[in-house]
Residue, then its C-alpha position, 0 to 999 in steps of 0.5 A: x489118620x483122620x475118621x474120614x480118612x478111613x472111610x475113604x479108604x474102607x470105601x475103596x477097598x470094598x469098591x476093589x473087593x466087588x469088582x474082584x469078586x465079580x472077576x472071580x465069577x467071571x474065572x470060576x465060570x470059564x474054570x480060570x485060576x482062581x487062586x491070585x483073586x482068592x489071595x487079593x480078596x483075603x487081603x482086602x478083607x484083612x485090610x478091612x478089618x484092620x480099617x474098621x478097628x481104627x475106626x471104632x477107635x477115633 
């Protein structure tokens, strides 16, 4: 993967993780279940992690 190829990808991902944390305001507000957004944002920043470690070694 190329430099740029992943930071597409680090940017996508954030894009994901703002709207799910806005659809997680949203479902704490009207006290909706919580857990499958929480599970989704974890991922993502486990997949960001892994992003940013490929990125600080190309």
């Amino acid at each position: 993967m190329t430099k740029k190829e992943i930071e597409y990808q680090i940017l996508e991902l954030k894009t994901e993780y703002v709207r799910l944390q806005n659809d997680l305001e949203k479902l704490e507000y009207v006290k909706g279940n919580l857990s499958p957004l929480e599970k989704q944002i974890a991922e993502i920043e486990n997949q960001l992690a892994v992003l940013n470690q490929k990125l600080r070694e190309v």
